[in-house]
C-alpha positions as CSV (number, residue, x, y, z in Angstrom):
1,X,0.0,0.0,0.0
2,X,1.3,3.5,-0.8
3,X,1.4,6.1,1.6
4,X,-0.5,9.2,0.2
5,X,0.7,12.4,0.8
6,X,-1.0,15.9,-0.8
7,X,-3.8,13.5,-2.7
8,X,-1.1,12.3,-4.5
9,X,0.2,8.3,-3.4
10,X,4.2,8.2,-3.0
11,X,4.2,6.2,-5.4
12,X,2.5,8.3,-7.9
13,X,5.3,10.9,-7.4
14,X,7.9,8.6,-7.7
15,X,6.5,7.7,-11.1
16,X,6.7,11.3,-11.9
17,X,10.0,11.9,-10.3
18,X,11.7,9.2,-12.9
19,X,10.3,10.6,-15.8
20,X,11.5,13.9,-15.4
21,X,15.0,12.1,-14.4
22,X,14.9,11.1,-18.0
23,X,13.7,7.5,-18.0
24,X,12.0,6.9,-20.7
25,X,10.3,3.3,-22.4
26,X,12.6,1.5,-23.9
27,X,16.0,2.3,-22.2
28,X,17.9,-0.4,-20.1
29,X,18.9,0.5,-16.9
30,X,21.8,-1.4,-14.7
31,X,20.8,-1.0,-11.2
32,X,23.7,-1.6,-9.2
33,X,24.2,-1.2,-4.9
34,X,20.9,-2.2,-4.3
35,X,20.5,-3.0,-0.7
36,X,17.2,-3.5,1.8
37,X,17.2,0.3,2.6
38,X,16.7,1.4,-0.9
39,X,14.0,3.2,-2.1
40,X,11.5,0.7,-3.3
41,X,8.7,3.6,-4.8
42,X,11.7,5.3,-6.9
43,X,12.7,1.6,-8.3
44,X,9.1,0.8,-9.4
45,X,9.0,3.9,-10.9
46,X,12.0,3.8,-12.7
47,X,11.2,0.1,-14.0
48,X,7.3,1.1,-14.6
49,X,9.2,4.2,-16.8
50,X,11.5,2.0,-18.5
51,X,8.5,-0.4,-19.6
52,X,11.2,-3.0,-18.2
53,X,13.4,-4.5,-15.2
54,X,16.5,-2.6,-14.3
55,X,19.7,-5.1,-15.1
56,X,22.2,-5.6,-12.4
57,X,26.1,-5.8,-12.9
58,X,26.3,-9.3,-14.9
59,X,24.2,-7.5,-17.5
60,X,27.1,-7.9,-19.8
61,X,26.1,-5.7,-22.5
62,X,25.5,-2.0,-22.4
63,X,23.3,0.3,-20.8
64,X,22.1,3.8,-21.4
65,X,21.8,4.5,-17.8
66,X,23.5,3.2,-14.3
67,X,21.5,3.9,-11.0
68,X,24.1,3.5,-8.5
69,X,22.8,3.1,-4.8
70,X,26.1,4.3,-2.6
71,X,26.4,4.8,0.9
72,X,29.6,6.3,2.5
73,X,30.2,2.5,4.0
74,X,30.3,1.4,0.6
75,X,34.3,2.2,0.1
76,X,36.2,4.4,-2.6
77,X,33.6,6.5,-4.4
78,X,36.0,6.6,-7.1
79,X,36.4,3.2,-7.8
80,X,32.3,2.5,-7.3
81,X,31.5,5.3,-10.6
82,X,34.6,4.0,-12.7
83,X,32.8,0.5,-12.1
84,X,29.4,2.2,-12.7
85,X,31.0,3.5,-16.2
86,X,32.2,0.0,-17.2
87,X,28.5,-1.1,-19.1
88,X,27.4,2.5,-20.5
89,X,27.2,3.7,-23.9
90,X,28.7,6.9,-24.9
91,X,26.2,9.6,-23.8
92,X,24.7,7.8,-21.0
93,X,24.2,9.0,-17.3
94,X,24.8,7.7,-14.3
95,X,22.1,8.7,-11.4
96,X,24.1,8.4,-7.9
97,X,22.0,8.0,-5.4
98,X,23.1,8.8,-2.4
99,X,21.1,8.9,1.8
100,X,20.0,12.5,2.4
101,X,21.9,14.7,5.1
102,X,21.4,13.4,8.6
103,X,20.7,10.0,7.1
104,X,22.7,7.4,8.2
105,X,26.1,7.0,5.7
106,X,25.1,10.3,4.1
107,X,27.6,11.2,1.6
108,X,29.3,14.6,1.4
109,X,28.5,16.6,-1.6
110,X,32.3,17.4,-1.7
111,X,32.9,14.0,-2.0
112,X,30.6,13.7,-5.2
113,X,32.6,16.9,-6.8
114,X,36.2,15.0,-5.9
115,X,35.3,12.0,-6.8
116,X,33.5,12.8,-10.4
117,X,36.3,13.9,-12.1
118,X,38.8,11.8,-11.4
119,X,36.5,8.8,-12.2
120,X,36.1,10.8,-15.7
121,X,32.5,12.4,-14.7
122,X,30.6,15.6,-14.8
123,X,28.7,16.3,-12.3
124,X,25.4,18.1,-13.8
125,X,22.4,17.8,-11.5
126,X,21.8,17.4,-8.0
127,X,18.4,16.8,-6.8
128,X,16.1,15.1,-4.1
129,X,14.2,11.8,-4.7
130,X,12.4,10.4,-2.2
131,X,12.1,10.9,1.9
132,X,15.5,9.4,2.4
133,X,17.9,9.4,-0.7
134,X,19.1,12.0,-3.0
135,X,20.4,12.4,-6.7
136,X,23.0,13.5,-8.4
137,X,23.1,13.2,-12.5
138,X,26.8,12.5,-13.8
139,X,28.1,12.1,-17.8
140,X,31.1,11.7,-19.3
141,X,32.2,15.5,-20.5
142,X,31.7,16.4,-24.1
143,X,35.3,16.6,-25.7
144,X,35.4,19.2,-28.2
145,X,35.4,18.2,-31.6
């Protein structure tokens, strides 16, 4: 059952959330860090978006987005996006998700900005998801032609 909050069920605006994250029928999503205190509404609505399951990391073929749960428990950000970036196409984003400030392993938004760049990552878009977790949109930079 789905809480309702404004006349609007949670996961009603979680549907809406991942659409205007991009999701869009047809795309295939690896999921990867999912863990039991993820955001259930968000994935539904991302898969309910996609018309489709998200893939996890034996996908073995590639994928035009990466949702990547990470907690700051979960080791060297660094290393987590450069594996994030090992399935996706040229052109796709990876959504970090990442626990809200004041939420248990909350990860530092100067983390994000260090650790971006040096995986080979723009950071383009930050923004909140659900109760618990937030977002932050990163792409490989545009090299100029």
């Amino acid at each position: 059952m789905n809480a309702t909050v404004g006349g609007e069920s949670t996961q009603s605006q979680a549907t809406g959330l991942a659409a205007k994250l991009g999701f869009r029928p047809g795309q295939v999503v690896q999921e990867l860090g999912w863990d039991q205190d993820t955001d259930d509404d968000l994935r539904i609505a991302i898969e309910d978006s996609i018309d489709a399951d998200m893939v996890d990391g034996d996908h073995g073929n590639v994928v035009e987005a990466v949702v990547l749960w990470w907690r700051n428990e979960d080791g060297d950000l660094v290393d987590g996006l450069v594996d994030a970036k090992a399935d996706l196409v040229g052109g796709g984003v990876i959504w970090l998700l990442t626990p809200k400030v004041g939420r248990p392993n909350h990860v530092d938004p100067a983390d994000i900005a260090e650790a971006a760049p040096i995986a080979g990552l723009a950071q383009t878009t930050a923004a909140a998801v659900s109760k618990d977790w937030q977002a932050t949109r990163l792409v490989t930079p545009k090299t100029p032609a």
